[in-house]
C-alpha positions in Angstrom: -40.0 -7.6 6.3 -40.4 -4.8 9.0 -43.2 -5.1 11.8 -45.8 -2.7 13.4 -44.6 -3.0 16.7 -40.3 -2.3 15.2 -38.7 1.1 16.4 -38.7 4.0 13.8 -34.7 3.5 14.1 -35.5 0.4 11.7 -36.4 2.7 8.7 -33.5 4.1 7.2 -32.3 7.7 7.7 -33.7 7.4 11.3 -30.8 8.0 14.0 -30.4 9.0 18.0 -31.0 12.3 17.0 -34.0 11.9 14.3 -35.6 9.4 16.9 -35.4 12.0 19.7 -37.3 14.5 17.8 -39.9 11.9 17.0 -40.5 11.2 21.1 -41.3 14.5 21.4 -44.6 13.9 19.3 -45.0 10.5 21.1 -43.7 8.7 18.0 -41.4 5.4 18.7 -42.0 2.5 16.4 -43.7 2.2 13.1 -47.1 1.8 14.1 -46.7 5.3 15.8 -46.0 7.1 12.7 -48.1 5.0 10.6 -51.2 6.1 12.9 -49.7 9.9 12.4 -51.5 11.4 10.5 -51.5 14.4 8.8 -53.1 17.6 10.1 -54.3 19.2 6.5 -53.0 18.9 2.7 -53.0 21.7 0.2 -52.7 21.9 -3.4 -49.9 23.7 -5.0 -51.9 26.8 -7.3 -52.7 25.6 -11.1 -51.9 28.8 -12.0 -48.5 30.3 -12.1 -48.4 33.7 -10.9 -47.2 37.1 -12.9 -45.9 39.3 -9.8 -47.5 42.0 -11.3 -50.8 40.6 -10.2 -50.1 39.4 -6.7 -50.6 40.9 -3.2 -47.6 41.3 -0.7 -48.3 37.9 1.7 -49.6 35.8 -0.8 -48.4 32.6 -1.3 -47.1 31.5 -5.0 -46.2 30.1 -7.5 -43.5 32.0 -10.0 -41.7 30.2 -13.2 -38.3 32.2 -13.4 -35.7 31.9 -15.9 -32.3 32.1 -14.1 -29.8 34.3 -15.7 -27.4 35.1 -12.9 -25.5 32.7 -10.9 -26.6 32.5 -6.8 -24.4 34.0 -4.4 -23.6 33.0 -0.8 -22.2 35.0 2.3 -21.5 34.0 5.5 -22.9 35.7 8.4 -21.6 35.2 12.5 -24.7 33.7 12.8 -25.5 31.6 9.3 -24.7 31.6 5.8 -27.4 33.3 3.5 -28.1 32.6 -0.4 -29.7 35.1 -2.7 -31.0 34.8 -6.3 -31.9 38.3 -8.0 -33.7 37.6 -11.1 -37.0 38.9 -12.6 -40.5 38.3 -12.8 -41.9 39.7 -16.2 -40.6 43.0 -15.8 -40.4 43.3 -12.0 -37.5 42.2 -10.2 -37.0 40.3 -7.3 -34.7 38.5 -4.7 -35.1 34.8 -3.6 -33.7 34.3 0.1 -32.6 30.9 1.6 -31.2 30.8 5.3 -28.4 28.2 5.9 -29.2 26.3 2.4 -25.8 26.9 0.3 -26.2 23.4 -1.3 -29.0 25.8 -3.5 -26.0 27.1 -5.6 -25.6 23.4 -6.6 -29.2 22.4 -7.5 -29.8 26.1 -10.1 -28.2 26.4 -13.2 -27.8 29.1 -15.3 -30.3 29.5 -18.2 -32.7 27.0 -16.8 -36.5 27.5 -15.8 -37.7 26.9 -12.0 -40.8 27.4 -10.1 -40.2 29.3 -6.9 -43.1 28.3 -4.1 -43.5 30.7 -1.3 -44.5 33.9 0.0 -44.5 37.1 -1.9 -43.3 39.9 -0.1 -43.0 43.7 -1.0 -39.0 44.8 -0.6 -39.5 48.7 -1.5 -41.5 50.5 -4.0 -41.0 47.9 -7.0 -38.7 45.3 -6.0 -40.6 41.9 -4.3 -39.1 39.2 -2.2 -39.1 35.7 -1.3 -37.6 34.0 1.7 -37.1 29.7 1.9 -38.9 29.2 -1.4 -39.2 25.7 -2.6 -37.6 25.0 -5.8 -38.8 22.7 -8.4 -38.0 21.8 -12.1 -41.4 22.1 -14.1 -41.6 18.7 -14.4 -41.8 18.0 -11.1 -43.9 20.6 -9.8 -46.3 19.0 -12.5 -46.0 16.2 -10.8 -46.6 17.8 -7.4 -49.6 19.6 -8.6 -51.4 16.6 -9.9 -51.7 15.4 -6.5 -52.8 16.4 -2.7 -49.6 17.1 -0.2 -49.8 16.0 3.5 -48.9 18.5 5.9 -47.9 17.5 9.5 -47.5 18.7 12.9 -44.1 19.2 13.5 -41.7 19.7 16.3 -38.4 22.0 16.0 -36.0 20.4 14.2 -38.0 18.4 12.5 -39.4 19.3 8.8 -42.9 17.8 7.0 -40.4 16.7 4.3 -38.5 14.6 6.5 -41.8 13.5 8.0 -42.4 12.5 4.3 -39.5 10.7 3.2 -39.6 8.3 6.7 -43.1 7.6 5.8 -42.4 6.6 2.8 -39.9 4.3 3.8 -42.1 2.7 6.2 -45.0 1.9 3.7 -42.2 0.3 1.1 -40.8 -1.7 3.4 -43.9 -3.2 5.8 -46.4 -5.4 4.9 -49.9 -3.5 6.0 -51.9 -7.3 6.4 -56.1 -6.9 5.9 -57.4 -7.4 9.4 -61.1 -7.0 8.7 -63.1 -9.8 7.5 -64.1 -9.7 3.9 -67.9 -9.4 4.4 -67.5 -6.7 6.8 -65.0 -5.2 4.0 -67.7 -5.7 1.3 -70.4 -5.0 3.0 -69.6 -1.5 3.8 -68.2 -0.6 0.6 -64.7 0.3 2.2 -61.0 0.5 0.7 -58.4 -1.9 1.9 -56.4 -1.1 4.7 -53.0 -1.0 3.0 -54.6 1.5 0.1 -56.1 3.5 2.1 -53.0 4.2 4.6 -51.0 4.7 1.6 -54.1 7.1 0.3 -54.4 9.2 4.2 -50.5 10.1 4.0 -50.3 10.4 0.4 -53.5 11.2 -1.6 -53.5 10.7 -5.4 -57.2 13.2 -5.5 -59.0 14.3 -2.8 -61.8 11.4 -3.7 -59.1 9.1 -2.7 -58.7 10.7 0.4 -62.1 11.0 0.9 -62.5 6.6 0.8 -59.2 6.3 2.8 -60.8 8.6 5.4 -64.2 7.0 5.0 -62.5 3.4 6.0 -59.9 4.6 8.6 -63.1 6.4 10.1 -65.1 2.9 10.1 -62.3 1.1 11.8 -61.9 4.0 14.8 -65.1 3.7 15.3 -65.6 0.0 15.1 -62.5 -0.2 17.6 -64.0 1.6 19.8 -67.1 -0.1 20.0 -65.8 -3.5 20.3 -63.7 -2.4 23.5 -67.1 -0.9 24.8 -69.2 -4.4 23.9 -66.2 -6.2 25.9 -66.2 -4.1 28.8 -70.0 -4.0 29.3 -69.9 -7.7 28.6 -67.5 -8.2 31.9 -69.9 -6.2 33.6 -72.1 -7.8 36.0 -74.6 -6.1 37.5 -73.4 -4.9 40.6 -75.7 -4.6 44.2 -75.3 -1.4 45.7 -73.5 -2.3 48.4 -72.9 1.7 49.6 -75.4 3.3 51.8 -75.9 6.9 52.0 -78.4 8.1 55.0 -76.7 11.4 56.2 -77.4 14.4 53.8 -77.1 17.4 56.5 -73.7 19.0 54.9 -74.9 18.3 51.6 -77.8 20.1 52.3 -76.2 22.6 54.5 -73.9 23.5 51.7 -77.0 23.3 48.7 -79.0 26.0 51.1 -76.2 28.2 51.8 -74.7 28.4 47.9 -74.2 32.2 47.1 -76.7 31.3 43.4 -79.9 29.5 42.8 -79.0 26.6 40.7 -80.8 26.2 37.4 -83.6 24.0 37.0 -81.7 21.3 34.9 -79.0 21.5 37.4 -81.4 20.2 40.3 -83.2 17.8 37.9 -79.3 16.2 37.6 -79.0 16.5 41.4 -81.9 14.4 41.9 -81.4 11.9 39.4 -77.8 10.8 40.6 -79.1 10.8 44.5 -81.7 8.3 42.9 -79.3 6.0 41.4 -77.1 6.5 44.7 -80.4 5.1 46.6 -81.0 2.0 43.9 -80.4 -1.6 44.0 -77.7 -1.4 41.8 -74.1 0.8 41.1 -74.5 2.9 37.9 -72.7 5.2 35.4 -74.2 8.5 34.2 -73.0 11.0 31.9 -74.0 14.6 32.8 -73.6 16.3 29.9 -74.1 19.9 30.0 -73.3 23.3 28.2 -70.3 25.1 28.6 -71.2 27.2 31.7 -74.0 25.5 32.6 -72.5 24.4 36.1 -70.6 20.8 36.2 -68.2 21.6 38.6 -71.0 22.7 41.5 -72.7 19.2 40.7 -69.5 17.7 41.3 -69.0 19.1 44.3 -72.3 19.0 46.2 -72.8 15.0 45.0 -68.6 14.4 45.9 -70.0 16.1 49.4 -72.8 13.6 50.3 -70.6 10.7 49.6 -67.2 11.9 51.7 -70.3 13.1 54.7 -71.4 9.5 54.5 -67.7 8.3 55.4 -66.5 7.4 51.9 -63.8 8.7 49.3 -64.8 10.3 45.9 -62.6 11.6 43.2 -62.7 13.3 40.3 -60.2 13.5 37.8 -59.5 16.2 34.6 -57.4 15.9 31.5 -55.0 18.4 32.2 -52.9 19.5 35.1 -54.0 23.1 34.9 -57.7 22.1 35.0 -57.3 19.4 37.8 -55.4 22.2 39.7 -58.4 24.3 38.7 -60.6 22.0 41.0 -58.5 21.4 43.5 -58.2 25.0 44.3 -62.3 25.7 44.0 -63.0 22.5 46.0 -60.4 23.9 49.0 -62.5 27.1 49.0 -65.5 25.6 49.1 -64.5 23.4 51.7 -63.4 26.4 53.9 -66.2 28.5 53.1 -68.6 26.0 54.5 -66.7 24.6 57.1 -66.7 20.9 56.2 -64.4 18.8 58.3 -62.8 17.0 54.8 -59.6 17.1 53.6 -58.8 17.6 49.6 -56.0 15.4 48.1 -54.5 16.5 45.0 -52.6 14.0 42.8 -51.0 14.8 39.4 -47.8 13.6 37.2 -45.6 15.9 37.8 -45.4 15.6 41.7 -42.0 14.6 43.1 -41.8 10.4 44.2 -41.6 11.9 47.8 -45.2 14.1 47.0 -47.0 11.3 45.2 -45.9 8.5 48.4 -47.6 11.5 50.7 -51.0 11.0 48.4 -50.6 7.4 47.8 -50.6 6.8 51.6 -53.7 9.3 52.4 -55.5 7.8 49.2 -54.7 4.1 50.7 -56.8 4.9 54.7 -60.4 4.6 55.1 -60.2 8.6 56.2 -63.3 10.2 53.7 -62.0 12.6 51.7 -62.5 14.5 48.4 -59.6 13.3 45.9 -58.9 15.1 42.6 -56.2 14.7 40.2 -55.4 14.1 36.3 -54.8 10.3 35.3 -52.2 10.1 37.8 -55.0 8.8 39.7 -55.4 5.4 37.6 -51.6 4.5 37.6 -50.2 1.5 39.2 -49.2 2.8 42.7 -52.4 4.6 43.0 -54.6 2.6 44.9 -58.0 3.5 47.2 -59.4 1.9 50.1 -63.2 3.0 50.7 -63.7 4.4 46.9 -68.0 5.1 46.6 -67.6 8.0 43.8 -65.1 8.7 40.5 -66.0 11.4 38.4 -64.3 12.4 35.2 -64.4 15.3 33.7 -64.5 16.5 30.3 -64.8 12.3 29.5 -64.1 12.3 26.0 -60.6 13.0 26.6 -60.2 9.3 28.2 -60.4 7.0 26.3 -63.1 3.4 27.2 -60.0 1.7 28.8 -59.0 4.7 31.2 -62.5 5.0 32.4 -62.5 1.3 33.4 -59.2 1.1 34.9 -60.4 4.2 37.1 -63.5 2.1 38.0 -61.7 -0.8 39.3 -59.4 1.1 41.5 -62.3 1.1 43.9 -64.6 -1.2 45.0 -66.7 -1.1 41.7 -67.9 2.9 43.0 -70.7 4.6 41.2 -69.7 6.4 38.1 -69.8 10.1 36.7 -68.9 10.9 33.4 -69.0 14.8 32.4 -68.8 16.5 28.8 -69.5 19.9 28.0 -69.1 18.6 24.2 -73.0 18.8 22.8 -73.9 15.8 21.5 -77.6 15.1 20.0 -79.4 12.6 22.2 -79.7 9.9 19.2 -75.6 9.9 18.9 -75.4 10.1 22.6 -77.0 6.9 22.7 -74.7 4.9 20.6 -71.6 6.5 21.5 -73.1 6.1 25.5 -74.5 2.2 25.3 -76.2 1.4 28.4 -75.2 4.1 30.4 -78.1 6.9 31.6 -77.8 10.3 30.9 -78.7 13.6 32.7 -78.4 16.6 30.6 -78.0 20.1 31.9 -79.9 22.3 29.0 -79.6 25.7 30.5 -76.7 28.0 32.0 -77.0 30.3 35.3 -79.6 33.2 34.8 -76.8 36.0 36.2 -74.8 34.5 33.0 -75.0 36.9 30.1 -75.3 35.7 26.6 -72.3 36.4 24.7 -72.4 38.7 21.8 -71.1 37.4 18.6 -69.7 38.4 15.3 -68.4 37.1 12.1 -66.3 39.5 10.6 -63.9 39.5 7.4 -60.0 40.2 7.6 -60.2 43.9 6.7 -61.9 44.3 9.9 -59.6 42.8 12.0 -57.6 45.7 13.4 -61.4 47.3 14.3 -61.4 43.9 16.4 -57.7 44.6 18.1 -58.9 48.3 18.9 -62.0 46.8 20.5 -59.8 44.1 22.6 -57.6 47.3 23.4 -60.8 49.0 25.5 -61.6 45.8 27.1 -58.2 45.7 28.4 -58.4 49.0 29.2 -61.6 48.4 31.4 -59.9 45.7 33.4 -60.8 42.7 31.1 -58.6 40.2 29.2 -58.6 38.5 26.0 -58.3 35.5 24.1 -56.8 35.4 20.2 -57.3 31.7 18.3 -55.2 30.9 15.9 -55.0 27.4 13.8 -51.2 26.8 13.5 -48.4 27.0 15.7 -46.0 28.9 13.2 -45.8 29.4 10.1 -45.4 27.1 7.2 -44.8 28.1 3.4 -47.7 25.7 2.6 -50.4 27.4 4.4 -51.9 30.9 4.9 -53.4 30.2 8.1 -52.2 32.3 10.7 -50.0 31.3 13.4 -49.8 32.0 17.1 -45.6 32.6 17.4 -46.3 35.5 14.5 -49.9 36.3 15.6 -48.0 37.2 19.0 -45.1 39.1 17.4 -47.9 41.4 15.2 -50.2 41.9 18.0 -46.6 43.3 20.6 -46.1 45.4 17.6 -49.7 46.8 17.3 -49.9 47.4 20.7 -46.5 49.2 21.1 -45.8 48.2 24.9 -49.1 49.3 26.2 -50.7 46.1 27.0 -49.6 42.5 27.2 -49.6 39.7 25.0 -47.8 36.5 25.5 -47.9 32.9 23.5 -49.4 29.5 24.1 -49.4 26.2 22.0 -49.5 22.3 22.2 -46.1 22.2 21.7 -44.8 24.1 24.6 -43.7 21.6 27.8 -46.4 21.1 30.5 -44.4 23.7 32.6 -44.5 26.2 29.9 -48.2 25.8 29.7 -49.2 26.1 32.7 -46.9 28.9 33.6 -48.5 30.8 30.5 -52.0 29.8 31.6 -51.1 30.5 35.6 -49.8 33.9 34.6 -53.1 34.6 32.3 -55.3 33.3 35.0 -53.4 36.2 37.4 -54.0 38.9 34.9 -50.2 39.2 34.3 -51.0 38.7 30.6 -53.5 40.7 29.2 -54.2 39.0 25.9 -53.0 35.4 25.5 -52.5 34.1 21.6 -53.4 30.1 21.1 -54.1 26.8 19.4 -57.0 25.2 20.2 -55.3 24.0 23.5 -57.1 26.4 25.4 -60.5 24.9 24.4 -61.1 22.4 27.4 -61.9 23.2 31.1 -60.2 26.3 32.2 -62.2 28.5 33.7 -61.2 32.4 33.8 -63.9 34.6 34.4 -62.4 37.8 33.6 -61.5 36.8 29.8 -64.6 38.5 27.9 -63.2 38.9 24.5 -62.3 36.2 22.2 -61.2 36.1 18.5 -61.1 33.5 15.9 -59.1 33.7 13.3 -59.9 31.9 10.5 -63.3 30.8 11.9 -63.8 29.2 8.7 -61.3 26.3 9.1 -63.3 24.9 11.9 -66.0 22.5 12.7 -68.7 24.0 15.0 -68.9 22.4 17.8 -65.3 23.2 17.9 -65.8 27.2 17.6 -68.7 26.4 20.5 -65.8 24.4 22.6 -63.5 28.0 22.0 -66.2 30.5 22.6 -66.9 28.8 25.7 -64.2 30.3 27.4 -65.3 33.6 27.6 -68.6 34.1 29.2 -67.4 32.6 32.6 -68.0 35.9 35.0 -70.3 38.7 35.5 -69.6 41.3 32.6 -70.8 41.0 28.8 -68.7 38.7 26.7 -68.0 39.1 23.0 -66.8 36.3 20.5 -65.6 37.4 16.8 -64.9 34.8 13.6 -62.6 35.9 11.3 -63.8 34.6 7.9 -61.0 34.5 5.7 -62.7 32.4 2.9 -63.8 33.8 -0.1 -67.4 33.3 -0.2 -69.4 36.6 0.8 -71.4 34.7 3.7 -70.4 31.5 5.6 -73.5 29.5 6.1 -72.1 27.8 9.5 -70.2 30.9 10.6 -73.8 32.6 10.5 -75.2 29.6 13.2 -72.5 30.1 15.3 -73.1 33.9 15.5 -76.8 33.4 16.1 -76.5 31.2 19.1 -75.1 30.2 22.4 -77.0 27.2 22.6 -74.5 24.1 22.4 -77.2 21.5 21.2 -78.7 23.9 18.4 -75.1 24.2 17.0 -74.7 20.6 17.3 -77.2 19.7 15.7 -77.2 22.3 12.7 -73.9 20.6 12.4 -75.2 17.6 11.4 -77.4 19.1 8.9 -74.6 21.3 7.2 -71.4 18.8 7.2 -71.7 16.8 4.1 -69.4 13.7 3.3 -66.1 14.5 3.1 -66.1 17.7 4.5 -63.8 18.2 6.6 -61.9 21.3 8.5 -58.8 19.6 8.4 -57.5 15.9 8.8 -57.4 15.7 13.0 -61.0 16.8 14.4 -61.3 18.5 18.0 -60.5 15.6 20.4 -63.9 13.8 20.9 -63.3 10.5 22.3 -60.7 8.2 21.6 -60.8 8.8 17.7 -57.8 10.3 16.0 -60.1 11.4 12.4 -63.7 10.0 13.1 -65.6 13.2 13.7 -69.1 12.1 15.9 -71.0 14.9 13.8 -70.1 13.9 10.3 -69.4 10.8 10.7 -72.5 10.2 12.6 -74.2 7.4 9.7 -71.1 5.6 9.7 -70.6 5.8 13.6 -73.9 3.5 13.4 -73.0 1.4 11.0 -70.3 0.6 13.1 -71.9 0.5 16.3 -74.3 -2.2 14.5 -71.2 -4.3 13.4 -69.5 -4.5 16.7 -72.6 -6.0 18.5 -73.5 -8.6 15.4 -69.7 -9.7 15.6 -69.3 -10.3 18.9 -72.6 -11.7 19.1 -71.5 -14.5 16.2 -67.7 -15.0 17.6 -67.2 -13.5 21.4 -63.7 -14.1 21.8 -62.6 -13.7 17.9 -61.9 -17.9 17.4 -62.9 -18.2 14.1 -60.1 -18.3 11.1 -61.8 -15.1 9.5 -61.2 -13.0 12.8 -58.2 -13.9 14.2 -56.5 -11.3 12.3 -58.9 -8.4 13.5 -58.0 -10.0 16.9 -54.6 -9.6 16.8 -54.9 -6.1 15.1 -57.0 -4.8 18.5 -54.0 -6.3 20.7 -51.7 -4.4 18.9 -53.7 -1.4 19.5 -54.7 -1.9 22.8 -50.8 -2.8 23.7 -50.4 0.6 22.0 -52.6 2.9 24.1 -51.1 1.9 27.1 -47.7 2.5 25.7 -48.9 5.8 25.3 -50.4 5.9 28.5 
């Protein structure tokens, strides 16, 4: 029998080749892909289409009866199969690129459903490229039930993705880790049904109690790690003292804005705990806009003027980079004596030695980096101050590991993700919390609209004049390309249309999770110099970067996201001194889209979080894999929220009863966190 913790070249079918394509989505023994899970399912249509009926784009299904044999040609480039046949009376042409082994699986005379996209191919005949063929019985089969669709990497299909994850659940034994009161208690599945039920659903209420228990366990997880670290917590004296404040306050006077009021209430309740008895974590958590980075700065200041080092550190390069390059300015515009060290992954051995050995002398400096700054080599010798920024990205672990680099330093944590004071709480333990509730005056509000698809080329005209005026654009788009089981639209076609639409005359260009961390952040460096006029993307845009001269932003397919996602998105225009405008695309078929209608009525972060709550109901979700928060993969804080403290409760009364996890019934749930915690640093 197979193990967790066995490579994926166990399972069979899995090569050198098929195992390189799975590193590329981090996945590299069974655990991995057992824990990957999928991004969305769809149903295949219960009704079978007459082509007379259909629209050119839409996706289908068509029962054909084949009366002509296929017929393959080879290309310099590929071999091509076609199928003519016809559709009632209208006739159309089935296209498959480099699949001849087709021929072999049609027979004459025989009845198939064709699934795909319909396509017009002149003034009567249709078309259909890459269909997927089934016998009736089997798309019977296939409709009866919910199909997984995953992320994907070139080369790699979702039914290959599939078949090796059904080969994984055959052939390992998933053990029950949680104790059986906890089990009972809770009313939750069994671990080994509900992983079979996440990757393949036999309804969607079986999804639904899969979710509902894989949910539980993220969040119980997470909680237990918290518990243990705040249990190895001591309180610590203050052993830092802070007397000079002169370039703190020389830089505070001299800032070119007033700060806000909830920005100087944060000020003075971190210089507070600075003063205490005792070293102490905070979370600021503020609005997007509402001025982090400025608080970072001025607090980082006052400890590096009283001779000690503070960092910060950001999720991505191109944010950290982002800092980096505002701190240096700052530091030059008001003359501080301080150097700036900047530390990230993708420095050379020779560049990282060069930080390591500035990071390792008792010189006060400001330090900023991504979580190169908590790896092995990285070490700090006179450490009062770590920040991290946008902290749900880290997971509990991270944020320790970066506390103990120093000499147990005081402790920033900041989120621009809203989250209702009563969640905070929980999700927060005994940590204190500053939040920044409004957003600099000279800020103005950004003008929303939800509008339907028929509109959209109103909204590309609209992005044309903003261009046109000096500005730049975002477009959002939910998939990466495109898939025959979705009609979500997709950022490498988005790109191609929008090139097309605007002939030449302004730019576009592409950006998506899957692209390398130099293609990234040369798409982003070029969109942040305003060589690309309008940059298509996933939601890997939503965190941190900061371009002020972006004022335009449209969502397509608004209606496939949570809302405190769409707030994360929107957030990224707004950043300078001209009107901002967000549109939603609502592509569903309801007349009016009760959250796309709070989104568009306000810019306040904590009102859309909390109308959140109130309008998610169980089980609705906008697609398998939520918008990042914390460490959780499916557990979404807003939705979840109920269960969140359930679990919370469960955690505490556990390791209250059995600290270290001795007794019989919790060894297994013991060994189950090892193998998870051995897993996240794998990752790491």
């Amino acid at each position: 029998m197979k193990r967790l913790e066995d490579s994926i070249k166990t399972i069979k079918g899995i090569g050198d080749k098929l195992s390189k394509l799975y590193e590329k989505l981090s996945v590299y023994s069974l655990w991995d892909l057992l824990f990957y899970y999928p991004r969305t399912y769809f149903e295949f249509p219960e009704e079978l289409c007459d082509c007379s009926d259909c629209l050119d784009g839409d996706l289908v299904a068509l029962e054909i009866n084949v009366h002509e044999i296929p017929k393959t040609k080879k290309t310099k480039r590929m071999e091509i199969t076609t199928l003519n046949a016809f559709c009632g009376e209208v006739p159309i042409q089935f296209i498959w690129f480099r699949s001849p082994y087709i021929k072999s699986q049609i027979k004459l005379h025989e009845t198939y459903i064709f699934y795909g996209v319909l396509k017009s191919d002149g003034p009567i005949r249709k078309k259909m490229e890459q269909p997927v063929l089934y016998t009736k019985d089997k798309y019977d089969y296939e409709r009866s039930s919910l199909q997984p669709v995953y992320s994907l990497t070139k080369g790699l299909t979702n039914n290959q993705l599939k078949k090796n994850l059904h080969g994984v659940l055959d052939e390992i034994q998933l053990e029950e880790y949680l104790p059986k009161d906890m089990i009972s208690k809770r009313n939750l599945e069994s671990f080994s049904h509900s992983m079979k039920q996440i990757h393949f659903p036999d309804s969607f209420e079986e999804l639904k109690k899969a979710r509902r228990r894989l949910v539980y366990d993220e969040f119980l997880t997470f909680f237990i790690q918290m518990e243990q670290v705040k249990e190895q917590e001591e309180a610590v004296s203050n052993h830092f003292h802070f007397p000079h404040m002169d370039r703190y306050n020389f830089c505070l006077e001299r800032l070119p804005f007033e700060l806000t009021k909830g920005q100087k209430s944060c000020l003075d309740e971190i210089i507070s705990d600075f003063q205490g008895d005792y070293i102490s974590q905070r979370l600021i958590q503020g609005d997007v806009g509402s001025g982090k980075t400025i608080i970072a700065f001025l607090l980082m200041t006052l400890v590096v003027e009283n001779g000690y080092q503070a960092a910060i550190m950001a999720p991505t390069e191109i944010l950290a980079r982002q800092h980096y390059e505002t701190f240096c300015q700052y530091v030059k515009d008001f003359d501080l004596p301080f150097e700036v060290l900047f530390l990230t992954g993708s420095f050379t051995a020779k560049q990282k030695r060069e930080v390591y050995e500035a990071m390792a002398k008792e010189t006060p400096c400001y330090i900023i980096g991504t979580n190169a700054l908590i790896q092995e080599k990285a070490n700090y010798d006179n450490l009062a101050l770590v920040i991290t920024d946008e902290q749900h990205r880290f997971g509990v672990k991270q944020r320790e590991t970066f506390r103990k680099k120093g000499n147990m330093p005081f402790t920033l944590v900041m989120s621009a993700t809203p989250i209702p004071r009563t969640l905070s709480m929980i999700l927060y333990g005994d940590m204190n919390i500053s939040v920044i509730s409004d957003v600099p005056a000279k800020r103005l509000p950004i003008k929303n609209a939800v509008i339907k698809p028929k509109e959209v080329k109103t909204a590309y005209e609209f992005i044309y004049k903003q261009v046109k005026s000096g500005r730049q654009a975002y477009v959002i788009c939910p998939l990466v390309e495109a898939s025959e089981k979705t009609e979500s639209e997709n950022v490498l076609d988005y790109g191609k249309k929008l090139r097309e639409f605007y002939k030449g005359s302004i730019s576009v260009d592409v950006l998506h999770g899957r692209m390398s961390a130099e293609e990234k952040k040369k798409v982003m460096e070029d969109f942040l110099a305003k060589k690309t006029d309008v940059l298509v993307s996933t939601t890997v845009v939503e965190v941190g970067v900061n371009v002020p001269n972006a004022t335009v932003m449209l969502i397509e397919n608004a209606n496939r996201f949570g809302l405190a996602q769409l707030h994360q998105l929107r957030g990224r225009v707004g950043r300078g001194e001209w009107q901002s405008y967000c549109m939603f695309v609502d592509s569903g078929k309801e007349e009016k889209n009760k959250r796309l209608e709070v989104i568009s009525s306000s810019n306040d972060g904590f009102f859309v979080a909390s109308e959140d709550l109130k309008l998610r109901g169980p089980g609705d979700f906008y697609g398998i894999r939520q918008s990042g928060e914390f460490d959780f993969t499916l557990a979404d804080i807003y939705q979840d929220g109920e269960l969140m403290k359930e679990a919370s409760c469960d955690a505490k009364e556990l390791l209250a009863l059995d600290k270290d996890f001795s007794m019989e019934e919790h060894k297994p749930l013991k060994e189950f966190l090892t193998q998870q915690h051995n897993h996240q640093y794998t990752a790491l």
